[in-house]
N, C-alpha and C positions, 0 to 999 in steps of 0.2 A: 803394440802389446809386448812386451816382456816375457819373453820367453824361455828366460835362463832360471826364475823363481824357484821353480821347484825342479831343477834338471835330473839332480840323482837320487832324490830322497827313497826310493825304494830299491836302486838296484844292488845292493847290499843282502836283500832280503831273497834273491834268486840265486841257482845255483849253476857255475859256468860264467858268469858274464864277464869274466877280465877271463877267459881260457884262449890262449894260443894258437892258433892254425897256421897251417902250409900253405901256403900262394904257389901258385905254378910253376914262378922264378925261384922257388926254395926258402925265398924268406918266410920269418913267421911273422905273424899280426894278432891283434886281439878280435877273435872274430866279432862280427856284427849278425843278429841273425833277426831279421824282418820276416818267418815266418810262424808266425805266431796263430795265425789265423787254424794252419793245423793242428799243430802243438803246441805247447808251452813246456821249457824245465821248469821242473820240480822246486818249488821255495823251499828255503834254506828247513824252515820250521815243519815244513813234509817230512823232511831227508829225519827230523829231529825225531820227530813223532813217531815213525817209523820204526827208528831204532830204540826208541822207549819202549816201544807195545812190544815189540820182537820176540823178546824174553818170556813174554806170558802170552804168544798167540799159540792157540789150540784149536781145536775142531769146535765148529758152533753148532748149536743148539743138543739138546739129546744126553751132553756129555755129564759127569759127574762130578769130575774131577775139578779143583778149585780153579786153574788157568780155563779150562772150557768154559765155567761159569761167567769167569769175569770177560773174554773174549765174548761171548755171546750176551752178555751188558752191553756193552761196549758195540757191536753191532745194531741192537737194535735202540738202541738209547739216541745212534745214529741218525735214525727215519725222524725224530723230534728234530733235531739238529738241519736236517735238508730243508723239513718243510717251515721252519721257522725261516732261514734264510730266503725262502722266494714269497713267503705269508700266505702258503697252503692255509686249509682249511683241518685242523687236526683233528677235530671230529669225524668230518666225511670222508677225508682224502686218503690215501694212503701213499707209500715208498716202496714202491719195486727196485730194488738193486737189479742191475744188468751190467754189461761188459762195457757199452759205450749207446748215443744217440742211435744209432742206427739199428742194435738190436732194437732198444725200447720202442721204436717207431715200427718195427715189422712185430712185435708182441702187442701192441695195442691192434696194426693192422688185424691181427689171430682173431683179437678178442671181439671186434666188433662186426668181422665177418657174418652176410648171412650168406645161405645156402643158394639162395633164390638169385643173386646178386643185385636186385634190385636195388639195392642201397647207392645214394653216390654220394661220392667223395669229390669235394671243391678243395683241388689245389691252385696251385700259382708256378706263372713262368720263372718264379724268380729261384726255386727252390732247388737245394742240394737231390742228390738222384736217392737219397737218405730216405727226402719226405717225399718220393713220389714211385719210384718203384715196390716198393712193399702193399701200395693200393692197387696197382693195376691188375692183378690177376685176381682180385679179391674184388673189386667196386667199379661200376663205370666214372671214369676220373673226368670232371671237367676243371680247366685250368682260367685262373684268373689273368689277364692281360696286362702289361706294364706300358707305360706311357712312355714318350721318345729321351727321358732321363734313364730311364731303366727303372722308375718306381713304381709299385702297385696301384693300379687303376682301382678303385674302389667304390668307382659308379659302376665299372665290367661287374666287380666283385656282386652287388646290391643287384645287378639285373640277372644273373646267374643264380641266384639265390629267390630270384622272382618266378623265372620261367621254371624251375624244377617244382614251385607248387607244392614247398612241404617236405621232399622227399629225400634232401642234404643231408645225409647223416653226421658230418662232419666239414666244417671249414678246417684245412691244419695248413698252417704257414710258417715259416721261419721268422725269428725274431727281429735278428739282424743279419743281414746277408754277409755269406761268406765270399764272394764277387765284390760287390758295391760298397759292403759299410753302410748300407740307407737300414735304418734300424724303420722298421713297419707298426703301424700305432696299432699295437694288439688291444686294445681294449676297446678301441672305434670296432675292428673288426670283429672283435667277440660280442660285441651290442650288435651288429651285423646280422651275424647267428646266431645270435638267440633269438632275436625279433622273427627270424624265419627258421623259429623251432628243432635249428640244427647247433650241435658242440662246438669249441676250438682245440684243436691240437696245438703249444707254439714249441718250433724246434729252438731250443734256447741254445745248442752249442755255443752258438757264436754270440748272443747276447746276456746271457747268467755271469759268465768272468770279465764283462766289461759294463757292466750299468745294471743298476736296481731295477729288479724283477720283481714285479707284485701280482699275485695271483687272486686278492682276493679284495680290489677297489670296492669304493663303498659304496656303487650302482650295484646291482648283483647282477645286471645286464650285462657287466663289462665286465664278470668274472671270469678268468680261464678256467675252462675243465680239464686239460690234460697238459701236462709239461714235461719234455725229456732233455736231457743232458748230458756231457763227460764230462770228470773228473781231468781226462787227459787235456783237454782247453783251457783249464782253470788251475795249472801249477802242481796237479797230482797226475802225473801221466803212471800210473799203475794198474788199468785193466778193471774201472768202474764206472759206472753211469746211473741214472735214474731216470725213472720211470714214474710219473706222479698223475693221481686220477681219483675218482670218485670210488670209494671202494664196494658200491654196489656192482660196480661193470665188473669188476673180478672175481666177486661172489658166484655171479654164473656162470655158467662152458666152462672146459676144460682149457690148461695151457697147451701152446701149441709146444711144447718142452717139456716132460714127466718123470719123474724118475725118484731119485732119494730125497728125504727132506719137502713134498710135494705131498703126499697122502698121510691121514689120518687109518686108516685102516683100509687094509688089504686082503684080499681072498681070492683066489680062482676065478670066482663067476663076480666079485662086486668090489668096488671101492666108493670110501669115503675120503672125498680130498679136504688137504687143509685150510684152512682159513686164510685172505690174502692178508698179506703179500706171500706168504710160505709158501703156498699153492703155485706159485709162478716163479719161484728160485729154485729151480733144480739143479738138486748138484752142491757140490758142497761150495759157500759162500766166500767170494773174496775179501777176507776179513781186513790182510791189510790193504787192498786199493778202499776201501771202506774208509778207514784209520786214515790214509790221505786226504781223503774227498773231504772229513769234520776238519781235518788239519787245516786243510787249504779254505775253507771257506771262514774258521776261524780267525783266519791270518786275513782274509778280504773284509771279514767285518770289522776289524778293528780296525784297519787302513781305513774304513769309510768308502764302500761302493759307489758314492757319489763324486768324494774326489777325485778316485779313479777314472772315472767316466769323465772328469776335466782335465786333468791329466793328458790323457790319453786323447782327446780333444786337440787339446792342443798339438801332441805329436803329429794329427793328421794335418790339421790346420797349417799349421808349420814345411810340411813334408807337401802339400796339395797347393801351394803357394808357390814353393819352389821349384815344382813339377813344370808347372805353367808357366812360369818364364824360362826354359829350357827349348827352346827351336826343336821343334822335327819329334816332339814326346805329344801322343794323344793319349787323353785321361778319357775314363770310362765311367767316372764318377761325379758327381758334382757336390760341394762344401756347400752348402748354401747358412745362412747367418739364422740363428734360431732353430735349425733343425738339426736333431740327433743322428748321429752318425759316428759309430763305429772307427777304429783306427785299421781301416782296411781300404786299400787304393791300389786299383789296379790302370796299368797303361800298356805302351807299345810306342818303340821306336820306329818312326816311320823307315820304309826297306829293312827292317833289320827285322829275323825269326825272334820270336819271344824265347825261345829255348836257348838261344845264341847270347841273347841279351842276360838273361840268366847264369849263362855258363861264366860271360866273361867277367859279371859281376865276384863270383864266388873264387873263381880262381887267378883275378888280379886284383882284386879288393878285400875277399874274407867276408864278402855279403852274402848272403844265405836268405832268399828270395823263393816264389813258388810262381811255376809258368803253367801253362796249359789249360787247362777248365776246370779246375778244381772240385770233378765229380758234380759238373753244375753246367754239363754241355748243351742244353736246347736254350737256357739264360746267356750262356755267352755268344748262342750263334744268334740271338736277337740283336743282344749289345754290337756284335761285332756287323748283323745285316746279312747274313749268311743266308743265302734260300735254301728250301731243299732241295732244288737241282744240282747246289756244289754238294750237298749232305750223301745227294745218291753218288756223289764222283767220290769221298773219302768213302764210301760204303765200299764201292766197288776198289777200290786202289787204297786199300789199306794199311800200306807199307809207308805212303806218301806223309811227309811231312803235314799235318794237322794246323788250321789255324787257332789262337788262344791268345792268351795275352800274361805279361808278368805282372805279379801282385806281390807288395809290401804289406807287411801287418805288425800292427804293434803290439807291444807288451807293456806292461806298467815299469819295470828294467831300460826300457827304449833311452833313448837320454836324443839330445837335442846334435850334438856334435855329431851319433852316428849318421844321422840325418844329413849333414852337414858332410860327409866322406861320402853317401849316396851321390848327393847332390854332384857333386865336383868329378865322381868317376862316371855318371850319367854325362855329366856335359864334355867329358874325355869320350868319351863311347860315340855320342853325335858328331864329334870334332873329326873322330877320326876311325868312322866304323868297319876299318878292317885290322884294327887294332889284334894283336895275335892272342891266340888259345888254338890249342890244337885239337 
């Protein structure tokens, strides 16, 4: 395969990518930065938009004055704009603005809270601590099992879903792992849950800025009901995310966050709250991470969501090839031919600390890598075979060095050469692992 085809055609379009850094020895280099998987910089056409709106951002909603007006256009014009990109439902659904995925996923946990706790909630080992600590003190959680890949067992899933008898409130799983890159078939599993009369959450961080999200297939079995997101994943890193849901669940209970911009009328002994999504944005709105989030997805739709996702294919493809004929590197992942997969790959130097391997990457190469569990500790200690008898030895000795692992991730920016500089200071690092950084 041909791999040089489309090497740079986007990275033009990011901001930073020929920028200079400090090596340890004092040279500078053009950094390389593989971790994407937590953030992305801002495309060029953000940075643009940004400074276009600037001039006429004002306070939303309420105001009078002609920039207030068009600011508050302009925001909510937005929520049409979000859910047309993942093919919400614009009748039923609605657009919660939030800060990032993890509020939106503890604002949904709020909303479907009962008193009684009876309710439960089917998670997965595979999940960020995003989608699964916000249920626990709320739901009795039971978690779906992964197979000796590290994929989602989906016969565990179907008999978990059998033995509760009805009483699932919610299946929510991640789209695409932020560990593995194994992208999870959400619409097998929302036909899942519905058949046994429970929702799906899917956490899309890590799968909305790298492949076509459709929320609303043409089984209605396999449609999603809730979907949350950042902006910061997806080239607007400005302090916004969403929140996307059936706008009846909002309608009732209160948010668990109240304040200005929230209620329709107010008195002493009574309120009337507003209509959602308003009801659940408290506080005054981030209009420009808003103004980014339409930028950025502007700028992914015309690039074409799907080339991307081959694109970005190939980065891994490429990068997961060359892993593997590397002596003394174990990969945590597996490529396999026909199946979706994320430009996200995680390994480990055999004897050598993942933190070590990180460090020396960044400050004798200008790589910029992420180590340790990625807020995704009980998945990496399956990956990695970890009992919890060493669990209770870090519990207890918590100063001690931690096991984890280093992860590369792509960006649509990536180009094939950086890959290629990974490669060559990977196989320096195995040749010769006491190679210095201090």
């Amino acid at each position: 395969m041909n791999y040089k085809l489309s090497e740079s055609i986007y990275r033009h379009l990011v901001m930073g990518t020929d920028m200079k850094i400090p090596l340890y020895n004092g040279e500078w280099v053009t950094g390389i930065n593989f971790d994407n998987a937590a953030s992305t910089p801002p495309l060029v056409s953000v940075m643009e938009e940004i400074n276009r709106f600037a001039p006429m951002y004002s306070s939303v909603h309420r105001g009078t004055g002609y920039k207030s007006q068009y600011s508050s256009q302009i925001y909510e014009e937005a929520r049409s704009i979000v859910l047309n990109f993942v093919n919400a439902d614009p009748n039923n659904d609605t657009v919660i603005f939030v800060k990032n995925t993890t509020e939106a996923i503890n604002k949904l946990s709020y909303r479907l809270c009962e008193d009684n706790k009876k309710g439960i909630i089917i998670s997965t080992w595979m999940e960020h601590h995003s989608n699964d600590l916000p249920w626990r003190n709320k739901f009795q959680v039971d978690y779906v099992d992964i197979n000796s890949q590290g994929k989602l067992n989906l016969t565990d899933l179907e008999n978990k879903l059998i033995r509760h008898k009805g009483k699932v409130k919610l299946v929510t799983v991640t789209g695409a792992s932020n560990v593995t890159g194994y992208i999870n078939p959400i619409h097998k599993i929302a036909e899942l849950a519905h058949r046994y009369r429970a929702q799906i959450l899917v956490d899309g961080a890590q799968m909305v800025p790298h492949t076509i999200v459709n929320m609303r297939p043409e089984n209605p079995l396999q449609r999603i009901d809730y979907l949350a997101f950042s902006a910061h994943k997806m080239y607007a890193p400005f302090g916004s995310g969403v929140l996307i849901g059936p706008q009846e669940t909002f309608q009732k209970g209160v948010s668990e966050m109240v304040g200005g911009g929230t209620a329709e009328i107010v008195t002493h002994d009574w309120v009337i709250w507003n209509d959602p999504p308003m009801k659940d944005e408290a506080g005054s709105p981030n209009v420009i991470g808003v103004v980014a989030l339409v930028a950025a997805i502007k700028t992914l739709s015309a690039l074409n969501m799907k080339k991307i996702d081959h694109y970005e294919y190939q980065l891994a493809e490429y990068a997961y090839t060359g892993l593997r004929s590397i002596p003394g590197i174990t990969l945590y992942t597996q490529l396999s031919p026909g199946e979706p997969h994320i430009g996200v790959i995680p390994f480990n130097i055999k004897g050598m600390h993942h933190e070590r391997v990180g460090s020396i990457l960044s400050q004798e190469a200008g790589i910029a890598v992420r180590t340790g569990c990625f807020c995704t500790q009980p998945y990496i200690q399956k990956l990695l075979s970890i009992s919890p008898k060493q669990m209770e030895y870090y519990k207890k000795s918590r100063n001690s060095s931690r096991p984890g692992v280093v992860r590369i991730s792509f960006g649509l920016y990536n180009n094939f050469n950086e890959i290629n500089i990974l490669l060559q200071t990977l196989e320096q690092i195995v040749r010769h692992p006491t190679m210095s950084i201090s």
